[in-house]
C-alpha positions as CSV (number, residue, x, y, z in Angstrom):
1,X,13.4,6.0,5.7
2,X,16.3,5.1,2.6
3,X,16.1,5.6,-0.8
4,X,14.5,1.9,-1.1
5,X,11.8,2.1,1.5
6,X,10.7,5.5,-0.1
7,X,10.7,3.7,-3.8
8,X,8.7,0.6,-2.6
9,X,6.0,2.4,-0.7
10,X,6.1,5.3,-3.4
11,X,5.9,2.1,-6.1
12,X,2.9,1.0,-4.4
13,X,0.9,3.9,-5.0
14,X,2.2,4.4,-8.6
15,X,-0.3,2.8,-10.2
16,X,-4.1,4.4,-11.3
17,X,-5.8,1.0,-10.6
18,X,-4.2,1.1,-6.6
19,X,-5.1,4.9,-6.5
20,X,-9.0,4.2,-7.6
21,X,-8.6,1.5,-4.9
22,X,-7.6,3.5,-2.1
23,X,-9.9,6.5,-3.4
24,X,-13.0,3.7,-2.9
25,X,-11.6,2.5,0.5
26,X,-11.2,6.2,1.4
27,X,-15.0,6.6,2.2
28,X,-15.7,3.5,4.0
29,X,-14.2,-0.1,4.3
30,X,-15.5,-2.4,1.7
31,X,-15.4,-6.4,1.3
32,X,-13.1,-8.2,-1.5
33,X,-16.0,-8.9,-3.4
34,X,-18.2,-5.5,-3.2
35,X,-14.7,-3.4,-3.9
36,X,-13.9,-5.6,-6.9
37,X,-17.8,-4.6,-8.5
38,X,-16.9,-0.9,-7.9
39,X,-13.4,-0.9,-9.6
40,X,-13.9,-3.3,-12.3
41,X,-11.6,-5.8,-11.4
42,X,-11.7,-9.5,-10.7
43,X,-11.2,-10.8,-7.2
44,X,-7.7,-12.1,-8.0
45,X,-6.4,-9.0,-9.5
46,X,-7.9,-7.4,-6.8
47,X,-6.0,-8.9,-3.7
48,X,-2.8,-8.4,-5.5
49,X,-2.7,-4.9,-5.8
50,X,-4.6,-5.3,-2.3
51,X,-1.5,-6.8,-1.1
52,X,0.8,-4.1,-2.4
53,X,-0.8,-1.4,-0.7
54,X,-1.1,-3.5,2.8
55,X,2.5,-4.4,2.5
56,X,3.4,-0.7,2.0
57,X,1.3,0.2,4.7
58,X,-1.3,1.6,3.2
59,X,-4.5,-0.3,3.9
60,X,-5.4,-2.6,6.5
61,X,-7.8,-6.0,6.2
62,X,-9.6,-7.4,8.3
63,X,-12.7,-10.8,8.5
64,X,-15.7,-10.6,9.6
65,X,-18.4,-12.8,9.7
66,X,-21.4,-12.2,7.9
67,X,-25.3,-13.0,9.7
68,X,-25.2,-16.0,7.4
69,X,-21.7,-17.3,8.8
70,X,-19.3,-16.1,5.7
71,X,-16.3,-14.9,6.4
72,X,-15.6,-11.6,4.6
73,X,-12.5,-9.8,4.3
74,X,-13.0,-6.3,4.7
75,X,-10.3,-4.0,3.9
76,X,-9.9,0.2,5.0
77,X,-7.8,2.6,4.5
78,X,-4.6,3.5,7.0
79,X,-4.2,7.1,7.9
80,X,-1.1,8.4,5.7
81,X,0.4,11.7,4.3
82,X,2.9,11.7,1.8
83,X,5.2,14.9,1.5
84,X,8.2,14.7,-1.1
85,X,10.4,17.4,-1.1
86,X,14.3,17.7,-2.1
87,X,15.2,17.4,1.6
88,X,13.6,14.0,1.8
89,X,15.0,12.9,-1.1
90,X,19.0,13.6,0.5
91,X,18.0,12.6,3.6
92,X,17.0,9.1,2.2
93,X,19.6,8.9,-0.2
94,X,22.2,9.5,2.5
95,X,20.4,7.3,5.2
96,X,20.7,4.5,2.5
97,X,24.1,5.3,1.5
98,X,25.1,5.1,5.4
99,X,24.2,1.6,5.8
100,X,26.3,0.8,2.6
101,X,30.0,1.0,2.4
102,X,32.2,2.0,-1.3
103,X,32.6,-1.6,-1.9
104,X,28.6,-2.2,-1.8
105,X,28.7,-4.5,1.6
106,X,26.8,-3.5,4.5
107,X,29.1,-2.7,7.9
């Protein structure tokens, strides 16, 4: 993983609305509208930082239909571990700077 993959999918989890979200989703997977009443957030709000983490990789969703034909989008968490050590940190910096030549062009 580079330097900018690290910073987006660490930038997605950098925020204490997305970490109450993933705490909630932690337990069990939860509907839009059910996880929105337990965090204290509208729907819209919701799905954005919902999109973050799914774009990072860090939830999953999902519809299902409910016994009276609604669709529902149910979102869970996806099995991750995050370990950040100075290794990591040369290790993306120099994969990044690999792909990137002095003059800022990729080769």
């Amino acid at each position: 993983m580079d330097a900018t993959a690290l910073s987006g999918r660490l930038g997605a989890i950098a925020s204490p609305q997305r970490m109450r979200i993933l705490a909630m989703l932690t337990g069990e997977p939860l509907h839009v509208s059910e996880l929105a009443r337990r965090v204290g957030m509208s729907r819209a709000l919701l799905y954005m930082h919902l999109t973050k983490l799914e774009e990072a990789g860090f939830v999953a969703g999902h519809l299902e239909l409910s016994d009276d034909g609604k669709a529902l989008k149910f979102f869970e968490v996806v099995p991750f571990s995050i370990t950040i050590d100075a290794q990591m940190l040369v290790a993306a910096v120099a994969a990044e700077t690999a792909v990137t030549s002095p003059s800022g062009k990729e080769d």
